[in-house]
N, C-alpha and C positions, 0 to 999 in steps of 0.2 A: 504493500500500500504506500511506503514512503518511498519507494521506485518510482511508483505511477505519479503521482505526486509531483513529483521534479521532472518527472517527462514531460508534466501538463503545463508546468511554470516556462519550459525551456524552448516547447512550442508556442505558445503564448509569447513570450517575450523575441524568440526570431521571428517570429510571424509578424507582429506590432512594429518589430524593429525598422524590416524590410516593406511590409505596405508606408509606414511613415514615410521613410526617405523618399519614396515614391508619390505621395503624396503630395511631401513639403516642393517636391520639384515643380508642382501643378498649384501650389500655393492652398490647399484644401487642409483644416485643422488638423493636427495628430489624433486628434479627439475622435475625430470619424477613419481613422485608418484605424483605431482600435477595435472600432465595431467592427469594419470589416476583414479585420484578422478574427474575432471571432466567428463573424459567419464563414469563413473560409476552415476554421480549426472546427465549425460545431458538424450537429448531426446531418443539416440537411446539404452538404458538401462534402468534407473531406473525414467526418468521423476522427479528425485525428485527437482528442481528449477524451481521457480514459473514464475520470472523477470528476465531473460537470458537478457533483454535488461538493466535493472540496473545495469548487473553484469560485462556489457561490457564494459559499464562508469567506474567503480572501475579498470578492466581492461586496459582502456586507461592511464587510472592515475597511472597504475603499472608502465606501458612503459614508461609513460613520467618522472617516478621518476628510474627507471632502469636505460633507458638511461642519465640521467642528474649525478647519482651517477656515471657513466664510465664515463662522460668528467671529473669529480673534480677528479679521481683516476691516470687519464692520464697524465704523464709527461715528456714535450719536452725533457729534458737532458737525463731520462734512455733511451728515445729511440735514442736520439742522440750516448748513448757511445755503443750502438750494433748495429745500424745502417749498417751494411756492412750484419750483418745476416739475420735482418729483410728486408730489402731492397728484396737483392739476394735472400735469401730462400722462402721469402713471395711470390716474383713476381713470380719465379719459378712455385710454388705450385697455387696459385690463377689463374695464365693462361691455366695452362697444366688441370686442374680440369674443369675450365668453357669452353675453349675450346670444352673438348671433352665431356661435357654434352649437349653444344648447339648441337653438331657432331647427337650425339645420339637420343635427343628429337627432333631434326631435319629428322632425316630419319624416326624415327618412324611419321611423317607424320604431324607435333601440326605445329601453323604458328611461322615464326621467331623470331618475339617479345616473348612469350609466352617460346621458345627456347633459349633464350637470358636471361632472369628470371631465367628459372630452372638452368641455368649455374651459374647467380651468386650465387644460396641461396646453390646450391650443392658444389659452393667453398670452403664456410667456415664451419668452424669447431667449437664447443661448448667451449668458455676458462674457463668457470665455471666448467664442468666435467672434464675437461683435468687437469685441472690442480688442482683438489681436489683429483684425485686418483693419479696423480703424487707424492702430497705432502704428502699423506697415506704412501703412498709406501716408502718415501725418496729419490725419484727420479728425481725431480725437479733440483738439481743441477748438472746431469749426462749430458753429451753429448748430448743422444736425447733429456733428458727432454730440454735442453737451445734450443735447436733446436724448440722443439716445441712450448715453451713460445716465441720465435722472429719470427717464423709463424704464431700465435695467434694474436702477438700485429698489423701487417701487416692487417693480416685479417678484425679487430676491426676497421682501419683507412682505409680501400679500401672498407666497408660497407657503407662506409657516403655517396661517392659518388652513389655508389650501388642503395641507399635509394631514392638516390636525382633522381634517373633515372627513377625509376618507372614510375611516370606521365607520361615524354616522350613517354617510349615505349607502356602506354594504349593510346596515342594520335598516335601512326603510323597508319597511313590508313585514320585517321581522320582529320575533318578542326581543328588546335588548335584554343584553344578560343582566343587567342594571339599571335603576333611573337613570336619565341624561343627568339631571340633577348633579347625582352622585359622580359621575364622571367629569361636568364641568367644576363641581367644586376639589376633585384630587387637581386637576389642572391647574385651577386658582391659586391652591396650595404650596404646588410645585413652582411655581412661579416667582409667588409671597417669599420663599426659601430661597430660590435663586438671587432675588433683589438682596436681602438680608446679605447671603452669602457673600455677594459681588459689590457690596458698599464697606462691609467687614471685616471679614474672616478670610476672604482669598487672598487682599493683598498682606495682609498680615500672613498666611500661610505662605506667598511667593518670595516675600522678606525672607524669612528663616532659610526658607531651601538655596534662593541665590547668595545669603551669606555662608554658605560652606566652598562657596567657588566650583563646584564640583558638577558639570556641564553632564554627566550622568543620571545625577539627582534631579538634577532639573526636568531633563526630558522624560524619568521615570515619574515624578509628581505630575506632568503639563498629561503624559499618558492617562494617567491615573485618573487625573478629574473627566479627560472627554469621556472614557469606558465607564467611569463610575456614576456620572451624572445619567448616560442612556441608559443604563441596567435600572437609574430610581424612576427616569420617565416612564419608561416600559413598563411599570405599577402602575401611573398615571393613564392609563389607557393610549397614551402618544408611541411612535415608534422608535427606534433605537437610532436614525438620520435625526429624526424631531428631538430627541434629546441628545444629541451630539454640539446638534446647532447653540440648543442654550447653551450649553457645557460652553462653548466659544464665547459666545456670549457676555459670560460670565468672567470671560478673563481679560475682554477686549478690551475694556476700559482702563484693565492696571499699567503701570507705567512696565512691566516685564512681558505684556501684546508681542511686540515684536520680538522678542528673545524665544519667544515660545512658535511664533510662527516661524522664524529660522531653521529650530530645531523639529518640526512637522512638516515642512514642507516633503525635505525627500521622501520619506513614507506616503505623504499622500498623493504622489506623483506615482508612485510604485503601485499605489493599492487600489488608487483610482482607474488604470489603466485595468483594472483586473475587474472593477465594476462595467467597464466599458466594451470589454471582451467579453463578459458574460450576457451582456444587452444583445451583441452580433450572434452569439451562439441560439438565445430563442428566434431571433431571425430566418423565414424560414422562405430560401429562395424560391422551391416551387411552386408555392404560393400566390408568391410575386408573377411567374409565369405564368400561374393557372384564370388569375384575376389581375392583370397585368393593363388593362381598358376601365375596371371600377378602381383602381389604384392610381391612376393618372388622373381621370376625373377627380376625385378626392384632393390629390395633391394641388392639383387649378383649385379648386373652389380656397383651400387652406390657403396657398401664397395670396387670394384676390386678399379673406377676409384679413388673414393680419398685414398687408400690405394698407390697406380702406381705416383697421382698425389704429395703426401705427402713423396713419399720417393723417389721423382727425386731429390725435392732439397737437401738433403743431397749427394745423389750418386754426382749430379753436383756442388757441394762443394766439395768433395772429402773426404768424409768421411766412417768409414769402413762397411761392411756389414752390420755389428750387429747394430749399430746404424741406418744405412737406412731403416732394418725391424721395429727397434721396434718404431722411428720417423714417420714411412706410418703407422702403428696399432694405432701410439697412436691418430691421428688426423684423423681418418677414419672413424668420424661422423659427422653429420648435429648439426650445430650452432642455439646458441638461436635469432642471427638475421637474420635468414634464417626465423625461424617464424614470426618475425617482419615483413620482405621485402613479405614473401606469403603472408600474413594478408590485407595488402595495397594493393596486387596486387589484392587479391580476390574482394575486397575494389572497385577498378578501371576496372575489368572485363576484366582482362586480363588474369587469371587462372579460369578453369571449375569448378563446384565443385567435378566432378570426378578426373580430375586432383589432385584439392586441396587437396582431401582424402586420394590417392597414395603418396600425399607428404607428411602429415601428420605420415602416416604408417610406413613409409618407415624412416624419422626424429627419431619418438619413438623407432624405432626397434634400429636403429644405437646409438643412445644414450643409450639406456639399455645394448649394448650388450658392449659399451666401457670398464667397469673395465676388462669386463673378454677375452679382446682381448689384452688388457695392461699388466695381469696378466700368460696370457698363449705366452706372447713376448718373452721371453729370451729363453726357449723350442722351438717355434718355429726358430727363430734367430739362435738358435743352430744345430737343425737340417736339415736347407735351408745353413748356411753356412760349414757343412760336408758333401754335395751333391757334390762329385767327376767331376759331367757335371758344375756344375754351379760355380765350384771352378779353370775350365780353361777357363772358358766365363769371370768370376768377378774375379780373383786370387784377393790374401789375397792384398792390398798395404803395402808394407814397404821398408825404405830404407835398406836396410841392410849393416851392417858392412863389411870393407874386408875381406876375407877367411881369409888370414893369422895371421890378428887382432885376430879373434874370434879362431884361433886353440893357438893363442899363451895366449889367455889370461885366468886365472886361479884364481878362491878367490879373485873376485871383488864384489862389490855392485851393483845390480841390483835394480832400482827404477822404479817406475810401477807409472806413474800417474805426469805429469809433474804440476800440479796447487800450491798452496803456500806451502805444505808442499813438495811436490817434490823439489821445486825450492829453498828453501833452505836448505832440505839435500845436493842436489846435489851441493850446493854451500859450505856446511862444508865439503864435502865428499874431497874436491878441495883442499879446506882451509890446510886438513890432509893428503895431498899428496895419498887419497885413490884414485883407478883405481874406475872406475864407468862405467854404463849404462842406459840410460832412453829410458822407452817405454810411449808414448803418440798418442792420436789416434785424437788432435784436429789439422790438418792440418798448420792453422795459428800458433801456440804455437810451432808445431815442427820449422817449416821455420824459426819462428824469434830465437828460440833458437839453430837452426844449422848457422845462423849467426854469432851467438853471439862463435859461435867455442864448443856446448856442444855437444857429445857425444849422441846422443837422434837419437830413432830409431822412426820411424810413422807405427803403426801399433798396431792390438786390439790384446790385450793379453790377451785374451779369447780364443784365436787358439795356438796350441804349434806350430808352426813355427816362432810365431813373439814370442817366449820366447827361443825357442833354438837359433835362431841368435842373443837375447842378449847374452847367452851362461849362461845360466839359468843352465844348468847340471854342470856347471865347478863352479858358483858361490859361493860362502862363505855365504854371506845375503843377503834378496831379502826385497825389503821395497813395501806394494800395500799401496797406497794413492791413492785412486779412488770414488766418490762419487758415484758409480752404486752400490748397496746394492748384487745384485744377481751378475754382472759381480764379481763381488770379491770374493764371494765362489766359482768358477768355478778355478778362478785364482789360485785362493791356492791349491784346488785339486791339477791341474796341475803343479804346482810349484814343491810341496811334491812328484807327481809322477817323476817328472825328474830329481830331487835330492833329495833322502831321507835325507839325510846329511845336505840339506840346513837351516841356521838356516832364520827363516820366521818371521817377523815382519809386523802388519798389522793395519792400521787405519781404525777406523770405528766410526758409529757416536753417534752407542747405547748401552747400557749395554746389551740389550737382545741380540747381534749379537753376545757377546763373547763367552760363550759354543760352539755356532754352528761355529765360527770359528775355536775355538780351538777342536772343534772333527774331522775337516776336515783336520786340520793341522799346523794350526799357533802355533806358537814358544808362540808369544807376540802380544795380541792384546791389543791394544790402544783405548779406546773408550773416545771420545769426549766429550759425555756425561757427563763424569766423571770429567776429568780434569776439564771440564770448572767449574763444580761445587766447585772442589778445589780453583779455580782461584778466584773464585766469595766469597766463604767465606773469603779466603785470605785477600783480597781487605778491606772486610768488617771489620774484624777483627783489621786491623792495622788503619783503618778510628775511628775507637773505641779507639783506641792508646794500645790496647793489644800488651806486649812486643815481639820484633821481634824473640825470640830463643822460644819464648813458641809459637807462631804460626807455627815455621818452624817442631819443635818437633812434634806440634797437623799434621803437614801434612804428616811426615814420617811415623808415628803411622797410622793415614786413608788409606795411600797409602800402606803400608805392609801388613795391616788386609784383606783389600778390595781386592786388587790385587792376596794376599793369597786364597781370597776366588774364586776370578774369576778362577783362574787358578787350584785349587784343586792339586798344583802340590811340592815344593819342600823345602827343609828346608834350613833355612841361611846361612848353607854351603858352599850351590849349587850353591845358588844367589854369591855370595862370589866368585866362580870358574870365572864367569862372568869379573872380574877385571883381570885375571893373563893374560898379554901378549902371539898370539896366543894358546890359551887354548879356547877350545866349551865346554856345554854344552847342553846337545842331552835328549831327552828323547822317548827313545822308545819300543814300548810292543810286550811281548812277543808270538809270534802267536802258536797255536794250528798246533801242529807235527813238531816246530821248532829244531833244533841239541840241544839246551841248558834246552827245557822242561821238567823239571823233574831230573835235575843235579843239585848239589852244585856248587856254585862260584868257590870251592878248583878247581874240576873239569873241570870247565873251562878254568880256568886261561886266564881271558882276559888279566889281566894287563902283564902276561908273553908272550902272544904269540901276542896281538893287541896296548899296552900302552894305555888299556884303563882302568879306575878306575869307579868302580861302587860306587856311593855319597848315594845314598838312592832307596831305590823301593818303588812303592806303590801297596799294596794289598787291591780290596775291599772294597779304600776309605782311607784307615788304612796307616798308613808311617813307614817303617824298616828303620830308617836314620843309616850308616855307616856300612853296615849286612857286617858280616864275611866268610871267608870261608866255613861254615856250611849252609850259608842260599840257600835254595832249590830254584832255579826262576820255578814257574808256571807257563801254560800257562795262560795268559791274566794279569799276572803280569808287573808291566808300568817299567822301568829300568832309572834312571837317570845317564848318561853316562858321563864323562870330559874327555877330549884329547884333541890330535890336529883335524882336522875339517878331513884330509885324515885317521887318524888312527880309525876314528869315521866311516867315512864311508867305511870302510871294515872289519870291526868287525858287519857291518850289517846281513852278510851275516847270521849269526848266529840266530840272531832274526827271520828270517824269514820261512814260512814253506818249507819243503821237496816239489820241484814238483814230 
């Protein structure tokens, strides 16, 4: 038996290993290659696990270390200070979702309890996928993503109760073995103990263990309470996941949370995958073949509803299109407690096992397909929000400026993105008596700052309407601080189309984003990346007591070289121009069949007929700094331009082709 055993751990674990890598190469979670290393290791495939009931035990002990590592991770204050998100958008989404799956599994004919189930496990949504392809991506700190992470943490805390219901609803119809009564007051109880325990007695018990220094003891105490708390739940009528969770719970808030989640993680990593392989082994392929036409239908109708159900709360938030499509995509699958809450119910015979298998199916499907519903968001977003019918049903929301404001205003600053770095440009922009404009698409942030008397428009500047009513064609410089990675290539496009003239200044948070911003059309991109790394040597450097003119010298030097090389663009000059009171520099190429292709500058005579002065061209790669009257412009030759920012953009005309 302890042969079979470690045969079963060693299949398991190559099997998991090898779908993983395979996986990770198609960007699909490891979470779902473990399922399907079980269904590949279970009966209705390859038979290769001996002791599917040993492997169930290891299983239970994934969950009960799963959930126990979510209650120590959990904490009242972060969800205290988003609380208005989570709340509203959670409830939102959780009702409108379980509603209308009870709706569904109810007319299709199942009894109500059983209708009741499938509504809640179809409510939630996966936080471990969601938020691992968010964080790929760099979009976790964008609009939808925050939307989505305060839908998730809602989801996480409307599970428990979920969990705690199960029993009930396999007891409808039946005599309970007990009053309910009886059962919600051990619950009460349990609870009553926990609070007592986790304001008292825990951190006082966590004191003593941590003063013996003894990284053993720790981990055997931090064990000790998740197994011991589920074994007192398990009295409580709850399950041995439902009392793991408080068990966490109960320790999250001491100051030793994370000493304790360090030392649990590796286990739950280990135990969990054994939860997840045992999910793939009830998985029952032929199944899937045999009803292969009622399992697609299903899976449609599940992406429409939580797709509908995920992107009401933003719409009823007030948020703009683009973020309500890509907020319904990005949480438009079945959660890892959805298989926890099916597993119990299967457990209590309250789910068929046909049933169970359509759920199953229908989970994996929607989990596998999440990156690439995530990744093809912004395209679709795009194209649902330039649909003519659906643009007079949902118009764009924005405040817009008065007519007269915006025809009188001319060579202001345009700022794209109201969060810390918006918020204080727009505050130096004040400081220097500059004219401004802010575009911002988080509803709250507009309201309190049109309070406050700023100039700020609410709408996605991703549509040119809400950038011409900033008056984006008239403007001087446009500044995008936006944490959406793709919303801000879009932007720039558009910016660059409605003002060639405009000079573009752009934040971003990576060095790779620079070429592709700067071929799109940014002036000056900023990458985060970078800086902070300056900042961070900086710091270090003067901690070192390295003299203060020789570190500022080593940053001018990084920053000219570096910058130099991002930008592939101008000589000291040029940069130079940058300082003379209204004076631009422009740089722009020369198109194929334009009036100047194939002339000398003598020729031209921009600085005679536009006041504009050509600083340097670059050919090829190659740099002609200060070329003369002799020098021929090429087509696809770059032209570094200086003037005024009106004398720049009508010397454009020149640059461009013959239509």
């Amino acid at each position: 038996m302890e042969l079979a055993i470690l045969y079963d751990i060693l299949i398991i674990f190559g099997l998991s290993l090898l779908v993983g890598l395979l996986f990770s190469r198609i960007r699909i979670p490891p979470m779902i290659g473990y399922i399907v290393a079980g269904t590949i290791a279970g009966p209705s495939v390859l038979s290769l696990i001996h002791s599917p009931a040993q492997v169930d035990v290891l299983a239970e002990i994934g969950i009960i270390l799963l959930l126990f590592s979510i209650g120590l991770e959990f904490s009242f204050r972060q969800l205290w200070e988003i609380k208005a998100l989570v709340l509203k958008g959670g409830t939102i989404q959780v009702v409108f979702a379980s509603v209308a799956t009870m709706a569904v599994v109810f007319l299709a004919g199942r009894p109500w309890n059983e209708a009741v189930l499938l509504g809640f496990v179809v409510s939630l949504s996966s936080t471990a996928v969601v938020l691992k392809v968010l964080h790929d991506r760099g979009e976790l700190d964008s609009p939808h993503g925050k939307l989505a992470l305060g839908i998730l943490i809602f989801q996480d805390l409307v599970a428990i109760p979920m969990m705690m219901a199960v029993p009930f609803l396999a007891n409808i119809g039946n005599v309970l073995s007990e009053p309910i009564y009886v059962t919600l007051l051990k619950d009460l109880l349990l609870v009553v103990i926990l609070v007592i325990a986790a304001k008292w007695v825990m951190p006082w018990l966590l004191f003593q263990i941590a003063r013996t220094r003894s990284s053993e003891l720790f981990l055997l105490f931090v064990i000790s309470v998740c197994f011991g708390v589920a074994w007192l739940a398990s009295f409580a009528g709850l399950s041995l996941a439902m009392g793991a969770l408080l068990a966490g719970l109960l320790i999250s808030e001491s100051e030793f949370s994370h000493q304790a989640i360090g030392r649990i993680v590796p286990f739950r990593d280990i135990f969990t995958a054994f939860f997840f392989v045992s999910i793939g082994m009830l998985l029952d392929v032929g199944f899937f073949f045999d009803h292969v036409g009622l399992v697609l239908v299903f899976l449609a109708i599940v992406l429409i509803l939580k797709f509908l159900a995920a992107a009401a709360a933003p719409a009823f938030l007030g948020y703009q299109m683009r973020t309500v499509i890509l907020a319904g995509l990005a949480l438009s699958q079945i959660g890892e407690f959805s298989f926890i809450i099916t597993r119990s119910a299967l457990g209590f015979g309250i789910l068929s096992n046909e049933v169970y298998q359509v759920f199953l199916i229908i989970a994996l499907a929607t989990m596998a397909l999440t990156p690439f519903l995530i990744a093809g968001g912004p395209s679709f977003a795009g194209y649902i929000s330039s649909r003519p019918l659906l643009l007079r049903l949902f118009p764009t929301r924005c405040q817009w400026v008065a007519r007269e404001e915006r025809a009188a205003r001319s060579g202001h600053l345009v700022i794209i993105g109201y969060g810390v770095n918006g918020r204080n440009l727009a505050r130096a922009a004040k400081m220097g008596g500059i004219d401004y404009a802010v575009i911002d698409m988080n509803p709250d942030s507009v309201r309190q700052a049109r309070g406050q008397g700023e100039p700020i428009i609410y709408g996605d500047a991703t549509t040119e309407g809400v950038l011409v009513h900033a008056g984006i064609d008239t403007a001087r410089i446009a500044v995008v601080a936006i944490n959406d990675p793709v919303a801000t290539r879009r932007i720039v496009g558009l910016c660059r189309q409605k003002n060639p003239g405009l000079f573009l200044i752009v934040r971003t948070r990576y060095l790779v984003e620079v070429p592709v911003l700067r071929e799109i059309g940014a002036d000056e991109v900023i990458p985060e990346e970078f800086e902070t790394s300056i900042e961070i040597f900086t710091r270090v450097l003067n901690a070192y007591g390295v003299a203060g003119d020789s570190v500022d010298h080593l940053v001018r030097d990084i920053r000219a070289d570096s910058y130099q090389a991002l930008r592939s663009t101008i000589t000291p000059s040029a940069v130079a121009a940058l300082d003379i009171p209204g004076m631009e520099v422009r740089e722009v190429t020369v198109a194929d069949g334009s009036p100047i292709a194939g002339k000398t500058l003598g020729e031209i005579l921009l600085k005679k007929r536009y006041g504009v002065t050509v600083l340097a061209v670059r050919r090829n790669g190659a740099i002609i700094p200060h070329p003369d009257g002799t020098c021929t412009m090429m087509a696809g030759d770059v032209a570094v331009l200086t003037g005024t920012i009106g004398k720049i953009g009508q010397s454009l005309i020149l640059f461009s082709a013959r239509d």
